[in-house]
N, C-alpha and C positions, 0 to 999 in steps of 0.2 A: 704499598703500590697503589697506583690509580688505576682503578678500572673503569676503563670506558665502553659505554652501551649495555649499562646495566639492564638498561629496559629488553633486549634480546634476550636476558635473561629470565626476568622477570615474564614477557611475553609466552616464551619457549612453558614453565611452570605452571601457567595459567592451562593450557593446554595438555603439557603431561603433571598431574598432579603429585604423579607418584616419585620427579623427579626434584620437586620444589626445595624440601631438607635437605637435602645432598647439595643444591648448588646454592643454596644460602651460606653450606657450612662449607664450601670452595670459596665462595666470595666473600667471607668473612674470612678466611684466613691467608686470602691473597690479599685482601687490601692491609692486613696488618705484616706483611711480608714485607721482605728486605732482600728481594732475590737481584741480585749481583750479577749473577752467570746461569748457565745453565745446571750445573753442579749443585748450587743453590738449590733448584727444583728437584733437583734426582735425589737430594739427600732427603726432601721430605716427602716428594709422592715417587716412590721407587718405581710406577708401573707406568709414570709418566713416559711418555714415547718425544725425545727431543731432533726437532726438524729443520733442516734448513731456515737460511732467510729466520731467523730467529720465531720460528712457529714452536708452539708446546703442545700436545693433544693428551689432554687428562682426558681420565678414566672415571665416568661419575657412576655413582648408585650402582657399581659392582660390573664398572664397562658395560651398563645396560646404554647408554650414553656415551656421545664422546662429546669432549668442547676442544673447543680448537682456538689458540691466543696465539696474537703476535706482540711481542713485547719489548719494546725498548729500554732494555737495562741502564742504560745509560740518562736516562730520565724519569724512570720507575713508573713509566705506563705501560699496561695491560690493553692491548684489545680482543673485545671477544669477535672472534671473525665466525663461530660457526657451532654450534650447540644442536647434535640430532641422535637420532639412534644408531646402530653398527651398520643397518643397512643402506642409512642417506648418507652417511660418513662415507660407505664404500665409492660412492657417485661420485666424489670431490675430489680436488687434486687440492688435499693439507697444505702444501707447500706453496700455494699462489693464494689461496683465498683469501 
């Protein structure tokens, strides 16, 4: 997969430190993914939550974290639309961001 706006990523780690390993080892193993469908995602992150409007919201560093992707299967691009903790997650409407 392509993931676009690494640096959200990258940004978001600078800041929480403690969350950097965990979305390196998410983003190393989405860009080597081959997700097809959603099923694809549900077989390898089970706690994954699959959303409308083709949104995914992973669970990072033990749901200390959420990230929030919208993903064009049909292209194999990734965007990161949203990377916060359970309480700025709560603010958001996952489904449009």
């Amino acid at each position: 997969m392509r993931i676009v706006a690494i640096s959200t990523l990258s940004q978001f780690w600078t800041r929480h430190r403690d969350a950097e390993e965990a979305l390196r080892v998410w983003y190393a193993e989405a860009k080597h993914a081959q997700w097809r469908n959603p099923q694809d995602i549900r077989d390898r992150y089970h706690s994954a939550d699959i959303l409308p409007a083709n949104r995914v919201v992973f669970n990072i560093k033990g749901n200390q974290y959420r990230l929030v992707v919208k993903i064009h299967y049909n292209t194999g691009v990734v965007y990161i639309r949203f990377i916060g903790a359970h309480a700025e997650y709560d603010r958001i409407d996952a489904e449009r961001i």
